[in-house]
C-alpha positions in Angstrom: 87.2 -59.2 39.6 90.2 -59.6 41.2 93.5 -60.8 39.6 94.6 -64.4 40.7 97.7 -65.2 42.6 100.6 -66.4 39.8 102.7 -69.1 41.7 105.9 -69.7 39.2 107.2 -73.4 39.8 109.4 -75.9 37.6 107.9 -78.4 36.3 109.1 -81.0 38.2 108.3 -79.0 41.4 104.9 -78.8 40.4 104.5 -82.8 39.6 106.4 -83.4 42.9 103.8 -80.6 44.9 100.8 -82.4 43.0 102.3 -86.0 44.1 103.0 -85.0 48.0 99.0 -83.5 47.7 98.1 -87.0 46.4 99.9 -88.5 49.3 98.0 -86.4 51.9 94.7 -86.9 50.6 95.6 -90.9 51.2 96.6 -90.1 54.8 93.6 -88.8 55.6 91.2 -91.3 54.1 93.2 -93.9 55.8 92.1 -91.9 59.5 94.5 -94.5 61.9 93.8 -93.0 65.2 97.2 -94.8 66.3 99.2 -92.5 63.6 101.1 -89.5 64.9 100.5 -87.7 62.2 96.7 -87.8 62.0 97.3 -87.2 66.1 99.2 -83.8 64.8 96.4 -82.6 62.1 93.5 -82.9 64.9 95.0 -81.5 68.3 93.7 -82.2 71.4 93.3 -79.2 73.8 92.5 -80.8 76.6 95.7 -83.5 77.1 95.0 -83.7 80.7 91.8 -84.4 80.3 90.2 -88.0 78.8 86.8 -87.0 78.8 86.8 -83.4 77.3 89.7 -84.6 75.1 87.3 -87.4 73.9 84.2 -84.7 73.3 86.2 -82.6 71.7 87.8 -85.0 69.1 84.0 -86.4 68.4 82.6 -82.8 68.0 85.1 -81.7 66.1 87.7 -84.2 64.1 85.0 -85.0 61.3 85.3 -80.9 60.6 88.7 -80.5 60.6 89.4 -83.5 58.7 86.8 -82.7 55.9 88.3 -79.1 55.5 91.7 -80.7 55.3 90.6 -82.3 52.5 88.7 -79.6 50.7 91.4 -77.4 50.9 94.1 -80.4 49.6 91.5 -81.0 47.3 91.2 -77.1 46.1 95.3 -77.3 45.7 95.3 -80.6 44.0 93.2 -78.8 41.7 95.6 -76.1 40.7 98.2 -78.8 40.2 96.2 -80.9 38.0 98.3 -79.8 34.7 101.2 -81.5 36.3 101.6 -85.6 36.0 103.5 -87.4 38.4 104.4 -90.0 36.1 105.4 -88.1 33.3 108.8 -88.8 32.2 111.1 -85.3 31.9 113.9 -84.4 30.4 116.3 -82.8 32.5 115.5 -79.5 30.3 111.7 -80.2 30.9 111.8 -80.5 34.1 113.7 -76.9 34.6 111.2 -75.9 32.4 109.0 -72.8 34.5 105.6 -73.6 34.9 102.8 -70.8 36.3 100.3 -72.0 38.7 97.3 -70.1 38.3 95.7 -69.6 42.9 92.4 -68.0 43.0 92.2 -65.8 46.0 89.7 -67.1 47.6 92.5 -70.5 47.4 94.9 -68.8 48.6 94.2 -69.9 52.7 93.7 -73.5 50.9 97.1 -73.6 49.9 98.3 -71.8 53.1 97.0 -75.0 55.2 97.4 -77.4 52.8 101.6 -76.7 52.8 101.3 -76.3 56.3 99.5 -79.4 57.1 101.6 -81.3 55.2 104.8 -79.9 56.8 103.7 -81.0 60.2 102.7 -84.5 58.7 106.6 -84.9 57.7 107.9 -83.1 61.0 105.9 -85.8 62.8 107.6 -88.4 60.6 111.0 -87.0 61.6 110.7 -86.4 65.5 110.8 -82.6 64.7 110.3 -80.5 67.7 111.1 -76.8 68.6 113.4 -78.3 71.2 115.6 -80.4 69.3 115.3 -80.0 65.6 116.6 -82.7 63.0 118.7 -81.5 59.7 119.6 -83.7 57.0 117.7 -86.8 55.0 115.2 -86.4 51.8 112.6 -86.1 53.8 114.1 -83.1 55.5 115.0 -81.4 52.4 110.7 -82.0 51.2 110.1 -80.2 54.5 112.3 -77.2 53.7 111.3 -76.8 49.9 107.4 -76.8 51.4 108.6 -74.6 53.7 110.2 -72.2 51.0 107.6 -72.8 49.1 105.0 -71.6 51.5 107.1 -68.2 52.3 106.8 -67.6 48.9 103.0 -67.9 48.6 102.7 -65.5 51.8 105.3 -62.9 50.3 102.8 -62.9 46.8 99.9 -63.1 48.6 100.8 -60.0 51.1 102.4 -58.3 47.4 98.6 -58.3 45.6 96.9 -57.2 48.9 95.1 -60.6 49.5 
């Protein structure tokens, strides 16, 4: 057996993580065709094309969405030792928790954080061209994104 991938996270990272998972999973049940978002998570290859865009999205959207959710639902999992809700002291909520990632999770994780980072690039107008600095919602997107570097580091470090 293989050893698991040890993700070391405070404690209010961890219920913050587990809370942004939570909101994802709600995003994706809602399924509005009108939201950008939702437009991001299921491409279209075909932009100049109605028809093949249209096949396409019926042949595959129900896929992609359902392994969205798997894999939100396989790091959800992971995270479930953390509550939201809980109240923290400030010492608590330093406190370093370890996240125990199967291996076979780890590409779970990997989409999951990257899902989720388009999601809130989409939310603030992010593009290659012209990025956007500054805002809460910019500072989620670069602690997912720091977090996410981290999990490939460890995961290249125990070979998986």
């Amino acid at each position: 057996m293989t050893a698991p991938l040890i993700l070391t996270v405070a404690a209010i990272e961890g219920a913050q993580l587990l809370r942004i998972v939570d909101d994802f999973l709600a995003l994706i049940a809602e399924q509005d065709p009108n939201d950008p978002a939702i437009a991001r998570l299921t491409p279209n290859p075909y932009p100049d094309d109605e028809g093949a865009a249209a096949a396409f999205a019926a042949a595959t959207r129900d896929d992609v969405t359902d392994r969205r959710v798997l894999d939100a639902r396989t790091v959800r999992s992971a995270l479930s030792a953390f509550d939201p809700e809980a109240p923290l002291t400030p010492e608590q909520a330093r406190e370093p928790r370890e996240v125990t990632i199967r291996r076979s999770d780890i590409d779970a994780w990997l989409r999951t954080l990257t899902a989720i980072r388009l999601v809130i690039a989409t939310r603030l107008g992010l593009t290659v061209e012209e990025p956007v600095a500054g805002g809460e919602a910019m500072a989620v997107y670069d602690w997912l994104g720091y977090r996410l570097e981290l999990l490939i580091e460890a995961a290249d470090d125990i070979g998986a």
